[in-house]
C-alpha positions as CSV (number, residue, x, y, z in Angstrom):
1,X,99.2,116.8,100.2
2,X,102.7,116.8,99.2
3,X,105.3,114.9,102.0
4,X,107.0,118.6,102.5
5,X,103.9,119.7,103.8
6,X,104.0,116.8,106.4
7,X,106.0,117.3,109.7
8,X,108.7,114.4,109.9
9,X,110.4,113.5,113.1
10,X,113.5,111.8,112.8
11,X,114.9,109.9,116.4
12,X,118.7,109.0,116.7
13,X,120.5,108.2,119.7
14,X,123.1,112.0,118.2
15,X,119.8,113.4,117.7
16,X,121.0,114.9,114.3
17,X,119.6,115.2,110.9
18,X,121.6,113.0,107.8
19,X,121.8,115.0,104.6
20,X,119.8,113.0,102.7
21,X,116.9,112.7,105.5
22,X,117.0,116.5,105.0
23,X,117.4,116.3,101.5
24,X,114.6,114.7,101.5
25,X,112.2,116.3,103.9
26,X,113.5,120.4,104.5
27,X,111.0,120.5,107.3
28,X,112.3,117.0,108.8
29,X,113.4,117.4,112.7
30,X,115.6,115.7,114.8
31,X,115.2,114.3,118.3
32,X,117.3,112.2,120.4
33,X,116.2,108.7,121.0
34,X,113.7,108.8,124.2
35,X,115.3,106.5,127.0
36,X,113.0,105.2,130.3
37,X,113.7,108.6,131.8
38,X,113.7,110.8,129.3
39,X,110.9,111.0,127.0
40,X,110.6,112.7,123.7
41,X,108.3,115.3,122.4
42,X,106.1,114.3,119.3
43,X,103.9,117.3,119.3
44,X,102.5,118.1,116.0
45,X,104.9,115.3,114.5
46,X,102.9,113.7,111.6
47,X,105.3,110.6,111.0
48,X,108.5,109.1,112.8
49,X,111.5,108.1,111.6
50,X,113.1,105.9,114.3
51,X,117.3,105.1,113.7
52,X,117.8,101.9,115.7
53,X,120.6,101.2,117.9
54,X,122.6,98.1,116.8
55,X,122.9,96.2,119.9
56,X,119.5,96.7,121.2
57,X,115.9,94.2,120.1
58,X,114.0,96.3,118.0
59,X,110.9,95.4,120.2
60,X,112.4,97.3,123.0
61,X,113.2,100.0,121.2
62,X,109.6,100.6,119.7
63,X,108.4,99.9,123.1
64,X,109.8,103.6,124.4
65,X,107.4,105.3,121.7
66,X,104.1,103.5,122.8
67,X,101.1,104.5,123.3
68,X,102.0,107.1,120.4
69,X,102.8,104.5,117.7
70,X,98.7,104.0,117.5
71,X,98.4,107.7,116.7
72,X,102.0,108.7,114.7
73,X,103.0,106.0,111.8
74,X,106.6,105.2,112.6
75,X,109.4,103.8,110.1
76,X,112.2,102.1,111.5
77,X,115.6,102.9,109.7
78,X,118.3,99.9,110.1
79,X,122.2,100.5,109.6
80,X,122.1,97.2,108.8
81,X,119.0,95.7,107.5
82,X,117.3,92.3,108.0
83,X,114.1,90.6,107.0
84,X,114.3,89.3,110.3
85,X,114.5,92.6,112.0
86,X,111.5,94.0,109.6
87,X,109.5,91.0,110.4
88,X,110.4,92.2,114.4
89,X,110.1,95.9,113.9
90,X,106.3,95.3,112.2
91,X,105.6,93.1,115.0
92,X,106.0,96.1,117.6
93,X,104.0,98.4,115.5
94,X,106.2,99.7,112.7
95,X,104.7,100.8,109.6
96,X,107.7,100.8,107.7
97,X,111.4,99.7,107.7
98,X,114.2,100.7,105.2
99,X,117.9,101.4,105.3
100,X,119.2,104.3,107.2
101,X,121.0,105.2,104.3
102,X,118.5,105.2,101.7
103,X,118.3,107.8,99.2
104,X,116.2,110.9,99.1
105,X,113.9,110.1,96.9
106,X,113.4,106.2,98.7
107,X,112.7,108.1,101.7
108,X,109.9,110.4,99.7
109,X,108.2,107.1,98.6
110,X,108.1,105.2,101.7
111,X,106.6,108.4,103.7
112,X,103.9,108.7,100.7
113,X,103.2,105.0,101.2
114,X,103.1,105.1,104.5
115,X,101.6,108.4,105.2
116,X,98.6,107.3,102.7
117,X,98.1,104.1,105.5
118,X,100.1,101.9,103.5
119,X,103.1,99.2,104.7
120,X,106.6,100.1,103.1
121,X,108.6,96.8,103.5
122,X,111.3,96.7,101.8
123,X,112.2,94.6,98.5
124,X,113.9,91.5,100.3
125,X,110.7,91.0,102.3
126,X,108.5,91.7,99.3
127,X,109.5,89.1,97.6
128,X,109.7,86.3,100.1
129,X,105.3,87.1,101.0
130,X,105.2,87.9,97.4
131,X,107.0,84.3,96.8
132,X,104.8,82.9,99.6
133,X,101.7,83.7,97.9
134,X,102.4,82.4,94.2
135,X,103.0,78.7,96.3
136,X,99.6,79.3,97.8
137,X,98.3,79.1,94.0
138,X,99.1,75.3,94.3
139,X,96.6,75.0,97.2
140,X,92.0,74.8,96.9
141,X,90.8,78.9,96.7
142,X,87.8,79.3,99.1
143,X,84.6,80.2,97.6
144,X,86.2,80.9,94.3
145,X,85.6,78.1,91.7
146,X,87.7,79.5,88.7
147,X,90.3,82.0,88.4
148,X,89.5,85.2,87.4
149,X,91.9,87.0,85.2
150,X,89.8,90.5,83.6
151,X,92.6,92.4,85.5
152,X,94.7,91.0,82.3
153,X,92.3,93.3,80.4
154,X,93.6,96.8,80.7
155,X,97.3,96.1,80.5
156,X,99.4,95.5,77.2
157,X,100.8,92.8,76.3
158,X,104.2,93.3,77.7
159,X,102.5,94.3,81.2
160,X,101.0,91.0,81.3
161,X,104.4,89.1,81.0
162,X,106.0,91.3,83.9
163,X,102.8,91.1,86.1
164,X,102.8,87.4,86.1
165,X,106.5,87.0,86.1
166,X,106.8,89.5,89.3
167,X,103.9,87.5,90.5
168,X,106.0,84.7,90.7
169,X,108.5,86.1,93.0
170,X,110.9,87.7,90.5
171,X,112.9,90.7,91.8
172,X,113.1,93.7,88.8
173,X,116.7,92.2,87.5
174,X,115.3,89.1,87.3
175,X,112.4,90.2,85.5
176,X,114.3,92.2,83.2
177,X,117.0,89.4,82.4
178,X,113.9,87.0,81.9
179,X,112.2,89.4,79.2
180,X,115.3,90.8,78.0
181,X,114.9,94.9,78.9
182,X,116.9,96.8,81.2
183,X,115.9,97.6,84.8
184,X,114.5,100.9,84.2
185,X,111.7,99.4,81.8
186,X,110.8,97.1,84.4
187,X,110.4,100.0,87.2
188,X,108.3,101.6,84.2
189,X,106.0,98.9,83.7
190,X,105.4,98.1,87.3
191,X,103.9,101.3,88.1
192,X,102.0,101.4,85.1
193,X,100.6,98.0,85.9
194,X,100.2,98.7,89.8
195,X,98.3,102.2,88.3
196,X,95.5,100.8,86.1
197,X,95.1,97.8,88.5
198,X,94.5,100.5,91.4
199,X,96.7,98.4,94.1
200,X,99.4,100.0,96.5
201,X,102.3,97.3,95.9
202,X,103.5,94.1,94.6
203,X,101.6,92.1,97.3
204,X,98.8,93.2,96.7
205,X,98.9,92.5,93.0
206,X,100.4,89.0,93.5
207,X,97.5,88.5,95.7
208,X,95.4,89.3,92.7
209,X,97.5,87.3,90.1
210,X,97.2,84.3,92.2
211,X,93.4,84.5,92.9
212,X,93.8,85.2,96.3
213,X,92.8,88.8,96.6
């Protein structure tokens, strides 16, 4: 199903849809952020969109939506995002976390992610567990004796240099200063690569890469 077809609820303490949240989704709704009196009505919602207030733990906030967070995936938008405040936000529940302020078409693949029971994390965060896992290549595999590498097999040759380059923690600019094409290539060959290797993100495939998935 296509995310249109999907009914998104966005929560903000003005209770009012941005343009590109409704650029993104027509059908998206708005709802103001549920306090300890006042609850909020997620009725037919298929996904949340929670806006966080600046000055208050994201724990807390995430808190007012339980017990629905086990039945509606939520994403929490941050004016001012921090892996810190992702790591928080996941802690509580979230299924996503991006910038408030993220384009249209960020906000299509996140919900598509998500939606598809999926984590959406955000790049910064990516590459700090995807950084995390290429130092855990260092350390004794368990119950694997040598490394397998046939996922090398269906991907050319210049989808094997940005696989293991983004396995080692590279961010697209880096990878496309390191093999000297632009950042569009890069994007290109990523979701080719994450395609014919059938996993959801760069995680996943650095997991693989490093012969720990």
């Amino acid at each position: 199903m296509r995310n249109q077809e999907f009914v998104h609820l966005f929560l903000c303490p003005h209770g009012r849809m941005l343009p590109r949240w409704s650029e993104a989704f027509q059908e998206g709704r708005a709802g103001k952020v549920p306090t300890v009196k006042v609850g909020v009505k997620l009725v037919n919602a298929d996904m949340i969109w929670l806006r966080l207030e600046q000055e208050l733990p994201v724990a807390i906030q995430l808190e007012r939506l339980a017990p629905k967070l086990r039945q509606i995936p939520c994403v929490v938008l941050s004016d001012r995002p921090t892996d810190e405040e992702a790591l928080a936000a996941f802690a509580a529940g979230a299924r996503g976390y991006c910038n408030t302020h993220a384009a249209a078409q960020m906000l299509i693949q996140v919900a598509a992610v998500v939606l598809q029971g999926g984590l959406w994390i955000g790049e910064s965060l990516m590459q700090r567990l995807v950084g995390a896992t290429n130092r855990l290549q260092a350390l004794p595999s368990t119950g694997v004796t040598e490394k397998n590498e046939t996922w090398s097999r269906t991907l050319t040759d210049r989808e094997e240099q940005v696989a293991r380059t983004l396995a080692r923690g590279a961010s697209n600019k880096e990878i496309a200063r390191a093999l000297g094409i632009t950042d569009r290539t890069v994007k290109a060959h990523v979701g080719a690569i994450l395609e014919k290797l059938q996993v959801r993100d760069r995680l996943q495939l650095s997991l693989i890469l490093n012969g720990r998935g």
